[in-house]
C-alpha positions as CSV (number, residue, x, y, z in Angstrom):
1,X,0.0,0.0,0.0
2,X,2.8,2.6,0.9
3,X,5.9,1.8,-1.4
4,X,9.2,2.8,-0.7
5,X,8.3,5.0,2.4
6,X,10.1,7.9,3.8
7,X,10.0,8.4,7.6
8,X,10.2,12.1,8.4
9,X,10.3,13.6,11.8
10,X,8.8,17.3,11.6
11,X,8.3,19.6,13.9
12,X,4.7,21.4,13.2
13,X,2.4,24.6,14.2
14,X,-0.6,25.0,12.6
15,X,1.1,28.1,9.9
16,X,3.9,25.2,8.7
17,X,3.6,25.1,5.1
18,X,5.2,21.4,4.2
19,X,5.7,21.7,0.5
20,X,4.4,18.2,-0.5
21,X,1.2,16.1,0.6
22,X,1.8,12.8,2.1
23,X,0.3,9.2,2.0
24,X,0.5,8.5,5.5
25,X,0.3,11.1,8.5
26,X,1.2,9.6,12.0
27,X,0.6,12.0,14.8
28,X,1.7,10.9,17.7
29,X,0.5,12.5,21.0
30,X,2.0,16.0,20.8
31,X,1.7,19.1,22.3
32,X,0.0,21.3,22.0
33,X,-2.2,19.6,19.4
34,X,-3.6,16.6,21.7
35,X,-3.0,17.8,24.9
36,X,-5.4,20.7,25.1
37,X,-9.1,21.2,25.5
38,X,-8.9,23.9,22.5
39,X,-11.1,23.3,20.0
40,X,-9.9,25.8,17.9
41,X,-6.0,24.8,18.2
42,X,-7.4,21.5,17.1
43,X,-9.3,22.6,13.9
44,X,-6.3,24.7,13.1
45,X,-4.1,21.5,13.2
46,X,-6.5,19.0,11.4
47,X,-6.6,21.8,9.0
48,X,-3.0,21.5,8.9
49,X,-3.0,18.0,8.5
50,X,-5.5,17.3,6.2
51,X,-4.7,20.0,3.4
52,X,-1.3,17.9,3.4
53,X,-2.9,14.3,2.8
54,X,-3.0,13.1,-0.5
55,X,-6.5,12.0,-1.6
56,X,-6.5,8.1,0.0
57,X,-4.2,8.5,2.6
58,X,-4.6,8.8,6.3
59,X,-4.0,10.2,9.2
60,X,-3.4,8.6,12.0
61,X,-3.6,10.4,15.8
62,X,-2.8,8.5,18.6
63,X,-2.9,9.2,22.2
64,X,-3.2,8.3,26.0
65,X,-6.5,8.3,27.1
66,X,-5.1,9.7,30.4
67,X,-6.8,12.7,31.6
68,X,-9.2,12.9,28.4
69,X,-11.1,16.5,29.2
70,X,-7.8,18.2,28.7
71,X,-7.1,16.6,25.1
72,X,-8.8,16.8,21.4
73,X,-11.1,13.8,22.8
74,X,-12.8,16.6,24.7
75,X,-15.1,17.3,22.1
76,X,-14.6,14.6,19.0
77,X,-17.8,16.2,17.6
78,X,-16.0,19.2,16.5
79,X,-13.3,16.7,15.4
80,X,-15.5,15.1,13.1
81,X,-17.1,18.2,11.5
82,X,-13.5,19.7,11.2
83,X,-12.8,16.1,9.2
84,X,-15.7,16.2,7.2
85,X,-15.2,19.7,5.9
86,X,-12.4,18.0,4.4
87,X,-14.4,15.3,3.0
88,X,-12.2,13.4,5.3
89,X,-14.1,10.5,8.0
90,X,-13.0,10.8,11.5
91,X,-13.0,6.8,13.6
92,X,-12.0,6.5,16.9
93,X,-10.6,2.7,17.7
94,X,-9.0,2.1,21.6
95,X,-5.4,-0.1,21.7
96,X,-4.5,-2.6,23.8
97,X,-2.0,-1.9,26.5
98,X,1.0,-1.5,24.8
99,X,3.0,-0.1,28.1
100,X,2.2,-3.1,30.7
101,X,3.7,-5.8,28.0
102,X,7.0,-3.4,28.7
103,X,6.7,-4.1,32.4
104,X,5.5,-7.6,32.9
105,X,7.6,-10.3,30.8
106,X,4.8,-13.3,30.7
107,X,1.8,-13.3,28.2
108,X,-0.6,-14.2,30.9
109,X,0.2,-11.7,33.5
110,X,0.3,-9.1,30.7
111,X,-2.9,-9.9,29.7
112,X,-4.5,-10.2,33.0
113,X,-2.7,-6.8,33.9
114,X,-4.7,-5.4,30.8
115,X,-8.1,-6.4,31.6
116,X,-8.0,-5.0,35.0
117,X,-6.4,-1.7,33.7
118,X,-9.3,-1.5,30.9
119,X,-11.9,-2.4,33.5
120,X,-10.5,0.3,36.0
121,X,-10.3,2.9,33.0
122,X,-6.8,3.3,33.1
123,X,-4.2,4.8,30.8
124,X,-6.2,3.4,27.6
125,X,-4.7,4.5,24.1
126,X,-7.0,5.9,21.4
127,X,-6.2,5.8,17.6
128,X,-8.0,8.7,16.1
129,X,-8.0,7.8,11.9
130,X,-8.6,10.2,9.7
131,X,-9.4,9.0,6.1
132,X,-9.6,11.2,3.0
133,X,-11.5,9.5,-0.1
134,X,-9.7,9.1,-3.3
135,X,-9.8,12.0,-5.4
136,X,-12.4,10.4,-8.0
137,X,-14.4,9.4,-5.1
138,X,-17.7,12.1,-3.7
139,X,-17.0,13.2,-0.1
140,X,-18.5,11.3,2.7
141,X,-22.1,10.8,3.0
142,X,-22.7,10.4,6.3
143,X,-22.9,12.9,8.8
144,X,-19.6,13.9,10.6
145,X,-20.7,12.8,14.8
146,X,-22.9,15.4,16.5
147,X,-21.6,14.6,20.3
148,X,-19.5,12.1,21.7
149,X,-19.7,10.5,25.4
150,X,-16.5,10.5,27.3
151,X,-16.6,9.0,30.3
152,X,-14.5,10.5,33.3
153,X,-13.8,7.3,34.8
């Protein structure tokens, strides 16, 4: 899907003109784009993002769950509409654990660590996955999401 791929590390703020759009678009938990409750910081940088993505590619956003009222989960509907302005479709998918298999060397315990962790509410990771249809493709159809629940565990 992504041939020959070239890894850059880039240092962003919503004004950075890139030069080039790109297949692929990992952002991984930065600040201050996920770790703010400001809606408008976070338009500006899905803006950002999405005017560089080629037509098919995607963005990915990943970030700790941890203390979700101060990050761009705060209000995912906002998220979505910024998305879908794009013609973009905004999914929200939770990962597994990835830090307790750091800590605890055995399968089992890992798992078991992982169940009680997700049952508590702890520390979950969320995958935010931005997708923007091929260019001969129409925009989205559905809706972008009006609210989202977020639980403060």
């Amino acid at each position: 899907m992504f041939p020959g791929p070239i890894f850059e590390h880039i240092a962003l703020t919503p004004e950075t003109a890139l030069g080039r759009r790109f297949e692929l678009v990992l952002a991984q938990e930065f600040y201050p784009f996920t770790r703010t409750a400001d809606t408008a910081l976070h338009g500006a940088y899905l803006d950002l993002l999405l005017r560089h993505l080629e037509p098919g590619g995607i963005c990915l956003i990943v970030l700790s769950e941890r203390d979700r009222h101060k990050t761009i989960l705060s209000d995912l509907g906002a998220a979505s509409r910024r998305c879908h302005a794009h013609g973009c479709t905004l999914a929200r998918r939770r990962l597994p654990f990835d830090r307790v298999f750091h800590h605890l060397p055995w399968l089992w315990p890992s798992l078991a660590a992982s169940v009680v962790l997700g049952l508590r509410g702890y520390d979950r990771t969320t995958a935010l996955i931005v997708e923007k249809p091929p260019s001969s493709a129409t925009p989205p159809a559905r809706e972008p999401l009006a609210h989202v629940e977020v639980s403060q565990d």
